[in-house]
GUVO-562052 format. One record per residue: residue in three letters; x, z, y of N, C-alpha, C, CB in turn. Coordinates in steps of 0.001 Angstrom, whole numbers. Glycine has a CB too. Example, Ala and Ser with C-alpha at 12.3 -4.5 7.8 and 13.67 -1.06 7.14 Angstrom:
+-----+---------+---------+---------+---------+---------+---------+---------+---------+---------+---------+---------+---------+
!  aa !      nu !      nw !      nv !     cau !     caw !     cav !      cu !      cw !      cv !     cbu !     cbw !     cbv !
+-----+---------+---------+---------+---------+---------+---------+---------+---------+---------+---------+---------+---------+
! ALA !   13190 !    7800 !   -5690 !   12300 !    7800 !   -4500 !   13200 !    7800 !   -3300 !   11308 !    9046 !   -4473 !
! SER !   12850 !    7080 !   -2250 !   13670 !    7140 !   -1060 !   12900 !    7870 !      30 !   14084 !    5725 !    -598 !
+-----+---------+---------+---------+---------+---------+---------+---------+---------+---------+---------+---------+---------+
REM end
This chain:
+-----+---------+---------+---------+---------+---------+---------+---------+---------+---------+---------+---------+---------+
!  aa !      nu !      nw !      nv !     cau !     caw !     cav !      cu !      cw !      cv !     cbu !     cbw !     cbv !
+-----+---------+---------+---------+---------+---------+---------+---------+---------+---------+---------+---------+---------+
! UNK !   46463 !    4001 !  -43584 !   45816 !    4981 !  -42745 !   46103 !    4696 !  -41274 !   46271 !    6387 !  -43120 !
! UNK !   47422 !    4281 !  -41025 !   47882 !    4035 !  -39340 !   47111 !    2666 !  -39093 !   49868 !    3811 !  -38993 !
! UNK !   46882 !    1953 !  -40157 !   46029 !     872 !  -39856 !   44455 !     847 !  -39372 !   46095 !     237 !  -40925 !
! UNK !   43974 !    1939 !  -40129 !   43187 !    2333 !  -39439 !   42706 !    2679 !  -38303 !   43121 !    2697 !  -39709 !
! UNK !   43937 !    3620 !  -37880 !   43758 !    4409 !  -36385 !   44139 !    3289 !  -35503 !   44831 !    5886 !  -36071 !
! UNK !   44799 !    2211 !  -35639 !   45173 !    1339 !  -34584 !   44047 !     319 !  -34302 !   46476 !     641 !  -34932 !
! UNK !   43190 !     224 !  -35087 !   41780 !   -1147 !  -34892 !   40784 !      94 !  -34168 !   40798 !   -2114 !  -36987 !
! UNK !   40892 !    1253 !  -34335 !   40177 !    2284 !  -33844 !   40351 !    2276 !  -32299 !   40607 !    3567 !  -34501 !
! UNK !   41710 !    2688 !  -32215 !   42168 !    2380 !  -31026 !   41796 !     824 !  -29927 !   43510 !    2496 !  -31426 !
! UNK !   41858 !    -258 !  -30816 !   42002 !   -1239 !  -30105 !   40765 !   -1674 !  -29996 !   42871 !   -2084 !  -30503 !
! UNK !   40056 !    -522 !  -30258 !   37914 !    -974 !  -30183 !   37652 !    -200 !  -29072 !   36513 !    -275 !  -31777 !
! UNK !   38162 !    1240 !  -28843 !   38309 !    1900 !  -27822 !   38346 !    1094 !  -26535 !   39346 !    2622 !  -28021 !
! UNK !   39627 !     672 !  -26574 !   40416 !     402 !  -25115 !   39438 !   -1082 !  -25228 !   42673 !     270 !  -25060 !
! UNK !   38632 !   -1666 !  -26209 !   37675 !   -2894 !  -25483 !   36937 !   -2596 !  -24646 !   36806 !   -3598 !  -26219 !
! UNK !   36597 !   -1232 !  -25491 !   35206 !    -831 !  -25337 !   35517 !    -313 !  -23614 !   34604 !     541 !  -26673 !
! UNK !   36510 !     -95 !  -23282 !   36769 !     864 !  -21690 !   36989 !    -282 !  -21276 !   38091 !    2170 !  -21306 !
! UNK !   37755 !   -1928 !  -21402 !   37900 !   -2749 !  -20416 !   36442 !   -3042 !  -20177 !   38825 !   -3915 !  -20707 !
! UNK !   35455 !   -3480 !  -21401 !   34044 !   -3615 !  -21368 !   33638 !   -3301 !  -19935 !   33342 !   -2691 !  -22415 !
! UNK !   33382 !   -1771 !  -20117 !   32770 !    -681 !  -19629 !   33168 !    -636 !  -18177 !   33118 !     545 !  -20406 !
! UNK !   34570 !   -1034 !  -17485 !   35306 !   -1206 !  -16870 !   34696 !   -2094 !  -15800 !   36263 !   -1502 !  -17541 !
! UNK !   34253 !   -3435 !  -16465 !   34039 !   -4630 !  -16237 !   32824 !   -4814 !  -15031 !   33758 !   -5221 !  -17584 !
! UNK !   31614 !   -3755 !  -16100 !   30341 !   -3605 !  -15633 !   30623 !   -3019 !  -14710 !   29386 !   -3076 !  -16326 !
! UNK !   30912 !   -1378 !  -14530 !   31164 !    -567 !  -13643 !   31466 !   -1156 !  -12114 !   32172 !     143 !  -14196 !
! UNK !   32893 !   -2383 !  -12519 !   33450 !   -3051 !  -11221 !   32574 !   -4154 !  -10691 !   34869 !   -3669 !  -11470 !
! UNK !   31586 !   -4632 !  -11483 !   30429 !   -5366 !  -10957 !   29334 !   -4793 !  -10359 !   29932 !   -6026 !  -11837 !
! UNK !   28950 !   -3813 !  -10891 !   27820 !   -2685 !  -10202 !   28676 !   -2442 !   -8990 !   27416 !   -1034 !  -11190 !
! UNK !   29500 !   -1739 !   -8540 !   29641 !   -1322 !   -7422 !   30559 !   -2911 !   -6865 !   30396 !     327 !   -7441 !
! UNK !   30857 !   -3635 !   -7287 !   31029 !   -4466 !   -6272 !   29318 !   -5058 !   -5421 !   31991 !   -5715 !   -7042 !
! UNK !   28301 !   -5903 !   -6474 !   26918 !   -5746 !   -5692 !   26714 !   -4566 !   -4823 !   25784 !   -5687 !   -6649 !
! UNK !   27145 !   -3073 !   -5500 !   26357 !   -1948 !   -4256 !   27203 !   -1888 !   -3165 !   26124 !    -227 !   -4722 !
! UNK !   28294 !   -2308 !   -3109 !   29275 !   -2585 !   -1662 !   29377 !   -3366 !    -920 !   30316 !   -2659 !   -1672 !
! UNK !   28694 !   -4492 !   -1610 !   28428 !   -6072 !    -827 !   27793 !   -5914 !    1020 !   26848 !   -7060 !   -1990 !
! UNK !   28123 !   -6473 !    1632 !   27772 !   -6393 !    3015 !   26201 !   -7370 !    3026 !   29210 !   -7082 !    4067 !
! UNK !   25622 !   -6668 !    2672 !   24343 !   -7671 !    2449 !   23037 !   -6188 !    2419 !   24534 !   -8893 !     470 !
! UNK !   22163 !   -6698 !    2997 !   20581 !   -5928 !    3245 !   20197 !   -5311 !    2015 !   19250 !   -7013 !    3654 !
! UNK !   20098 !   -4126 !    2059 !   19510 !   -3366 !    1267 !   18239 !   -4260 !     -13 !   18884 !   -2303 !    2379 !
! UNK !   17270 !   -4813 !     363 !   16425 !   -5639 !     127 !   17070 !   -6929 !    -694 !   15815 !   -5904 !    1382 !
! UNK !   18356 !   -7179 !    -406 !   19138 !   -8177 !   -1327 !   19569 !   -7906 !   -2336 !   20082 !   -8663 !    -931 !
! UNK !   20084 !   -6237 !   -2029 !   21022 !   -5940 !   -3155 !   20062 !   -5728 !   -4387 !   22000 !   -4585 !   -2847 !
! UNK !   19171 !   -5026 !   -3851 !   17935 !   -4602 !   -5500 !   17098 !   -6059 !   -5834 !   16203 !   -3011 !   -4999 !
! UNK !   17098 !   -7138 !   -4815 !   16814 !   -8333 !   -5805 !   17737 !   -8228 !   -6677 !   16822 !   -9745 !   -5272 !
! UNK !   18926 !   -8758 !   -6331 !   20048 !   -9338 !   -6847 !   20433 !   -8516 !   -8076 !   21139 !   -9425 !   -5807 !
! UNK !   20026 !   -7106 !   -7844 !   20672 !   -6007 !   -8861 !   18833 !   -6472 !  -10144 !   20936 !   -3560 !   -7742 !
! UNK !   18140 !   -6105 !   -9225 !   16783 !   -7125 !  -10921 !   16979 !   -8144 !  -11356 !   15158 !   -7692 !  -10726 !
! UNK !   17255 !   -9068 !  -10438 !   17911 !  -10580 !  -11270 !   18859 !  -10378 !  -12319 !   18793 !  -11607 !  -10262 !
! UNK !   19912 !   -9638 !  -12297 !   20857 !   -9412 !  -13427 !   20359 !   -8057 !  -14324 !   22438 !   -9195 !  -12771 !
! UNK !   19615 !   -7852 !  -13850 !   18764 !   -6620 !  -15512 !   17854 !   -7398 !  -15768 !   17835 !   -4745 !  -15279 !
! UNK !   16679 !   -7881 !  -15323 !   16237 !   -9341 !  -15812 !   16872 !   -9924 !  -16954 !   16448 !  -10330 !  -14782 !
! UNK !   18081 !  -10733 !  -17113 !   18842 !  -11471 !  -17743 !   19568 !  -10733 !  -18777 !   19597 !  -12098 !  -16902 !
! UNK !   19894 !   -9656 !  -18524 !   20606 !   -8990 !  -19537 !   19610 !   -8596 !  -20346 !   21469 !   -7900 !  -19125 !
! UNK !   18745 !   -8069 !  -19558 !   17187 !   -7810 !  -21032 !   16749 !   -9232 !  -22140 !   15151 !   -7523 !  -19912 !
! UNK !   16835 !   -9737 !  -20990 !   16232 !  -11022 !  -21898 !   17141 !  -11841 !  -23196 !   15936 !  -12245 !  -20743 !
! UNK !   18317 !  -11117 !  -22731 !   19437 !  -11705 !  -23641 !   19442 !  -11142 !  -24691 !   20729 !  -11661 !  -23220 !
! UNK !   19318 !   -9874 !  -24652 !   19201 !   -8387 !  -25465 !   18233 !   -8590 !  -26163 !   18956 !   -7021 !  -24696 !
! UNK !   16872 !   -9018 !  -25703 !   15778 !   -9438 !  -26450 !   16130 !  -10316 !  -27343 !   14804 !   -9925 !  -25747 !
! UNK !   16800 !  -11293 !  -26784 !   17416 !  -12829 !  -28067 !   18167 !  -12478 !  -28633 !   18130 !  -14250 !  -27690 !
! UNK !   19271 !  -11909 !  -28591 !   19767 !  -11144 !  -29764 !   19533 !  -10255 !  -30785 !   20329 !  -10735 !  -29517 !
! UNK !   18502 !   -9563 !  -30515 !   18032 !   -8663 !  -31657 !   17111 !   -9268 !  -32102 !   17628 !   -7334 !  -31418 !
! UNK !   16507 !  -10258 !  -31524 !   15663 !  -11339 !  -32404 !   16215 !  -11937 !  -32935 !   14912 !  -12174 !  -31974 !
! UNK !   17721 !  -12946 !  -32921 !   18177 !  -13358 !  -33765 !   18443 !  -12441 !  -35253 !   19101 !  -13823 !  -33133 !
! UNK !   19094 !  -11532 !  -34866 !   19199 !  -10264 !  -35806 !   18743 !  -10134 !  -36838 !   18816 !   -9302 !  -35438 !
! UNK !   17500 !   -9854 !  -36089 !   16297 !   -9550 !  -37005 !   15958 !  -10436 !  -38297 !   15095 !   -9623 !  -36145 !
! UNK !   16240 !  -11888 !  -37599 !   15561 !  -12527 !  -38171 !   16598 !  -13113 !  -39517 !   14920 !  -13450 !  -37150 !
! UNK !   18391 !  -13127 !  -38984 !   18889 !  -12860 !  -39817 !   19070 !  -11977 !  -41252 !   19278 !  -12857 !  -39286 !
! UNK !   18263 !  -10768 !  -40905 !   18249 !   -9625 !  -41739 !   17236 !  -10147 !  -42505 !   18024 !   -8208 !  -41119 !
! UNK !   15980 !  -10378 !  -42318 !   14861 !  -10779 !  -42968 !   15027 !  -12059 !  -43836 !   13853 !  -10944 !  -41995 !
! UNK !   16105 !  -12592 !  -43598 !   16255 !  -14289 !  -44134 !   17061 !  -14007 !  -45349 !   17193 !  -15551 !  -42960 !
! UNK !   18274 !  -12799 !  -44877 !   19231 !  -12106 !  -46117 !   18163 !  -11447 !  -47060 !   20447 !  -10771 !  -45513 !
! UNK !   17430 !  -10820 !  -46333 !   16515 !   -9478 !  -47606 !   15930 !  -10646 !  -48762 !   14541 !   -8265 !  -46625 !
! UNK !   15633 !  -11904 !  -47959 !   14426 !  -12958 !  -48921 !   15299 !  -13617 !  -49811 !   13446 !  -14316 !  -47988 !
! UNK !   16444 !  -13380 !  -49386 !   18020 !  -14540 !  -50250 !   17851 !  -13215 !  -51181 !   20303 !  -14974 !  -49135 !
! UNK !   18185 !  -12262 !  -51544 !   18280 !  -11183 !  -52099 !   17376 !  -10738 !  -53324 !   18197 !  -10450 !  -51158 !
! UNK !   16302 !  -10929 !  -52552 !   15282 !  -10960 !  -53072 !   14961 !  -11912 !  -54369 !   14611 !  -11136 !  -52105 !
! UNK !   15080 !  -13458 !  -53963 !   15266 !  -14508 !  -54833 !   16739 !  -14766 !  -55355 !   14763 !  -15655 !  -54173 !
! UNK !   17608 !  -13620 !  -55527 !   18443 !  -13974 !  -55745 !   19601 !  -14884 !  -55957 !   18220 !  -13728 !  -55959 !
! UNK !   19317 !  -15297 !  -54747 !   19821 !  -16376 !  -53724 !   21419 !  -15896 !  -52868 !   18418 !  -16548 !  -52459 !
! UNK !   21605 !  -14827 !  -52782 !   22430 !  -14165 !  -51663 !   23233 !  -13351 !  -52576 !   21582 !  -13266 !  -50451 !
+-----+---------+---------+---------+---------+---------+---------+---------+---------+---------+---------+---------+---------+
REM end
């Protein structure tokens, strides 16, 4: 049971360095000494990329899931 609560815990405190991480990158770009007009490129260039990544990953996903259902299916898996 304490084994439990401790991987619980230690998903937590990823999940806040994670969270941490972004946070200190967002406001480092919004503090940057640089033109208004730079910062919201610079801030679309990196949502840009993170979408697109996000997109490739749940496409991989997906396509994982669909490849398991057909192993399954043919009782293969």
């Amino acid at each position: 049971m304490a084994d439990n609560s401790d991987k619980n815990g230690l998903m937590y405190m990823l999940a806040g360095f994670g969270l941490g991480a972004i946070v200190g990158a967002v406001a480092g770009v919004l503090f940057a000494p640089q033109a208004g007009e730079e910062t919201r490129d610079q801030l679309s260039e990196k949502l840009k990329d993170v979408k697109d990544k996000t997109e490739t990953w749940v496409a991989e996903r997906k396509k994982k899931v669909e490849m398991k259902e057909v192993a399954d299916k043919l009782g293969l898996g």
